[in-house]
C-alpha positions as CSV (number, residue, x, y, z in Angstrom):
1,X,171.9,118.7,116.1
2,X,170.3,121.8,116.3
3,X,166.2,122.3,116.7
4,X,164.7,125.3,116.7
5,X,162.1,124.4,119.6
6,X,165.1,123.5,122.0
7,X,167.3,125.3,123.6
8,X,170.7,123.3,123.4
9,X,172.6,125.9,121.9
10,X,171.9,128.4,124.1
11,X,172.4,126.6,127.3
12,X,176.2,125.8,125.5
13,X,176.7,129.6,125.2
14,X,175.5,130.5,129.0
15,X,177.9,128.2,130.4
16,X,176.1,125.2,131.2
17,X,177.7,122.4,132.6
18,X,175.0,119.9,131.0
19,X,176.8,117.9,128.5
20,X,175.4,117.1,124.8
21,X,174.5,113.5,125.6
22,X,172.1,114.7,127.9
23,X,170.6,117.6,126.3
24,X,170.0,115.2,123.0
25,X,168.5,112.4,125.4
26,X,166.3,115.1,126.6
27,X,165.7,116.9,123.6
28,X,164.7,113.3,121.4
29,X,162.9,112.5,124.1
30,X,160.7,116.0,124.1
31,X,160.5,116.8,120.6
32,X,161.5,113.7,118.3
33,X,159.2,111.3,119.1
34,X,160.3,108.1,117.7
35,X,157.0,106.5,118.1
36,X,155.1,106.3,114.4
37,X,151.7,106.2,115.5
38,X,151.6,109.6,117.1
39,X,153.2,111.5,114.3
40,X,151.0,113.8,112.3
41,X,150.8,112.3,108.9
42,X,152.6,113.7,105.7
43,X,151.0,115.8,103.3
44,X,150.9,114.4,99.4
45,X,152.7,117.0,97.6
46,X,151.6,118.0,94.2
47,X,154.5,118.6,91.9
48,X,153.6,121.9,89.6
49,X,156.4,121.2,87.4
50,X,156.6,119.4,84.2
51,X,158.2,115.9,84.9
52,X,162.2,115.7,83.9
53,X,162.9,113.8,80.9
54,X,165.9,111.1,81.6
55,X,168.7,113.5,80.0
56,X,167.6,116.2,82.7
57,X,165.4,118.3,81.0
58,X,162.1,119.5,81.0
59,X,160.0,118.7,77.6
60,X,160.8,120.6,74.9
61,X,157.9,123.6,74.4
62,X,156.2,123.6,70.9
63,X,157.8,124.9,68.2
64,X,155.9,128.9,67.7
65,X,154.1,127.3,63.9
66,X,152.6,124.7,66.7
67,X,151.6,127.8,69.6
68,X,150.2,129.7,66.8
69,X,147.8,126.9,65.9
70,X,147.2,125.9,69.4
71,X,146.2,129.5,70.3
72,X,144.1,129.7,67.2
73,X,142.3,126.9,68.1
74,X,141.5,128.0,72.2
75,X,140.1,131.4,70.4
76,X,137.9,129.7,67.9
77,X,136.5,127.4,70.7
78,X,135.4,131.1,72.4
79,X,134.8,133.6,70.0
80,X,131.4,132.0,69.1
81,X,130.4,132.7,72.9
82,X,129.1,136.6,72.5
83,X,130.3,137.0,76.7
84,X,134.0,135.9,75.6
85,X,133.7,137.7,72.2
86,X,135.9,141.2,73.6
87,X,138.4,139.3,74.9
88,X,139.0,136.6,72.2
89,X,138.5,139.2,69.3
90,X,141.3,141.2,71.4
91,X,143.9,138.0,71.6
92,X,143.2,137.1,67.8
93,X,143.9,140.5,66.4
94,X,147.0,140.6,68.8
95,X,148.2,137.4,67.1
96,X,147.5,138.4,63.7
97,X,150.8,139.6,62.7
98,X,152.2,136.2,63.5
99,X,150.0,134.2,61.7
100,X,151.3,133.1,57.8
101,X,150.0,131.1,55.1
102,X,150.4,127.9,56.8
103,X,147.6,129.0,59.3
104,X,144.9,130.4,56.8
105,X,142.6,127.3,57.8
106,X,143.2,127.4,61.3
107,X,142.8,131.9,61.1
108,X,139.6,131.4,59.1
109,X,137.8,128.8,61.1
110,X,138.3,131.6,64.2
111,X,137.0,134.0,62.0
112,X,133.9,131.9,61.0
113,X,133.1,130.8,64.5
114,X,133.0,134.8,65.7
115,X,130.2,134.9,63.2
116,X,128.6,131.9,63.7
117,X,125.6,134.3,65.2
118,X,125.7,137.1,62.6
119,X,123.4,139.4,64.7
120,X,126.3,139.7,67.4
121,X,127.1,142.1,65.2
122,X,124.5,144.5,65.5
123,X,125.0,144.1,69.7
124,X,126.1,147.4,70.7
125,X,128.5,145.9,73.0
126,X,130.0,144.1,70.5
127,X,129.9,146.4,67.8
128,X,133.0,148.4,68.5
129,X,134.6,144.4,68.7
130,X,133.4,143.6,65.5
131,X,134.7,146.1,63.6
132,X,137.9,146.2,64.8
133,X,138.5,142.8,64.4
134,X,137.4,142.9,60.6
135,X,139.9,145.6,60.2
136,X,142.8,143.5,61.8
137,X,141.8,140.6,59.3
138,X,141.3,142.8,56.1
139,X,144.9,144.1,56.8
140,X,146.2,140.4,57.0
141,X,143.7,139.2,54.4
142,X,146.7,138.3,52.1
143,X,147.2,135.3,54.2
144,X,143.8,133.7,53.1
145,X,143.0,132.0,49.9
146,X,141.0,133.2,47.3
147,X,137.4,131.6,48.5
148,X,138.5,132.8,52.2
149,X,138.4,136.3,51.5
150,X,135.1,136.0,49.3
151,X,133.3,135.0,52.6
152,X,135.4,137.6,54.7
153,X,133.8,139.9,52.0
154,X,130.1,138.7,53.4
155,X,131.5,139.4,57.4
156,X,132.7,142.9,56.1
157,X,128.9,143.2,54.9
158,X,127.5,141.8,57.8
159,X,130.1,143.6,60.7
160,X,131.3,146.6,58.6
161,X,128.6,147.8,56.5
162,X,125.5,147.5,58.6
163,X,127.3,148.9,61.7
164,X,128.3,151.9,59.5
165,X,124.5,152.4,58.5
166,X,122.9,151.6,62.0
167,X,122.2,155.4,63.6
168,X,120.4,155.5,66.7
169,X,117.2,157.1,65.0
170,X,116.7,153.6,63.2
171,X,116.6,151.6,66.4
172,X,114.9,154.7,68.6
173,X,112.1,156.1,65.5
174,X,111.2,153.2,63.3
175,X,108.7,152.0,65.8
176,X,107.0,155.4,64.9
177,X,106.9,155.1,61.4
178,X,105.6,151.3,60.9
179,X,101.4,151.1,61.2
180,X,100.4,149.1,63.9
């Protein structure tokens, strides 16, 4: 028995008369202490991975049709939210050239939730957001039914169009020409 605390194997190499039986007696004696009440209690350990099925593996991840939804659904529950729009708009138009027909309901309700607030479009933080994303989704529009891209029509209006005709002399001037 070797322990890193003691010194048994290095009394064995210097030529030490001292036999094993009484270096373990002193050694359990010093570091093992048999007695249970004075040990430090264990730790609980928190297992991190997935629990192993009886036939030794882990469970099976989602099939990617499943992910896709899944994903869809984590960016339409933060889109809405105009501090999470950048990023969410970001991960949606990175998955939009996986998403098919099968996820038009799932890709629409995203889209819908983003403008759930339509004067996020006009933030000028979120402008730049907006109209990439609308571009992303008119590229993939083929994936949405007829009705779906009739309301992404309205979103082009409200992201694309009234971006395009915002300048800065209508927010900085305007205030000048109105009476009052």
């Amino acid at each position: 028995m070797h322990c890193p605390a003691c010194t048994i194997h290095s009394l064995e190499t210097a030529g030490c008369t001292v036999t094993h039986s009484q270096i373990g007696r002193q050694h359990n004696a010093m570091h093992h202490n048999d007695n249970e009440d004075e040990r430090p209690e264990k730790r609980q350990r928190v297992e991190s991975q997935p629990a192993v099925e009886e036939d030794g593996e882990g469970p099976a991840p989602p099939p990617p049709s499943q992910q896709i939804t899944q994903a869809l659904s984590k960016i339409a529950n933060h889109i809405g939210n105009s501090n999470k729009f950048s990023k969410a708009s970001q991960l949606l138009r990175q998955l939009m050239d996986a998403i098919d027909k099968s996820h038009r309901n799932e890709l629409f309700h995203a889209i819908r939730c983003a403008f759930s607030n339509p004067d996020n479009c006009m933030d000028p933080l979120l402008r730049k957001d907006y109209i990439r994303l609308l571009k992303a989704v008119d590229i993939r529009s083929e994936v949405l039914s007829k009705q779906q891209r009739a309301q992404l029509e309205v979103y082009n209006t409200w992201g694309l169009l009234r971006n395009e005709l915002f300048t800065g002399w209508c927010e900085t001037e305007l205030h000048l020409l109105l009476p009052g």
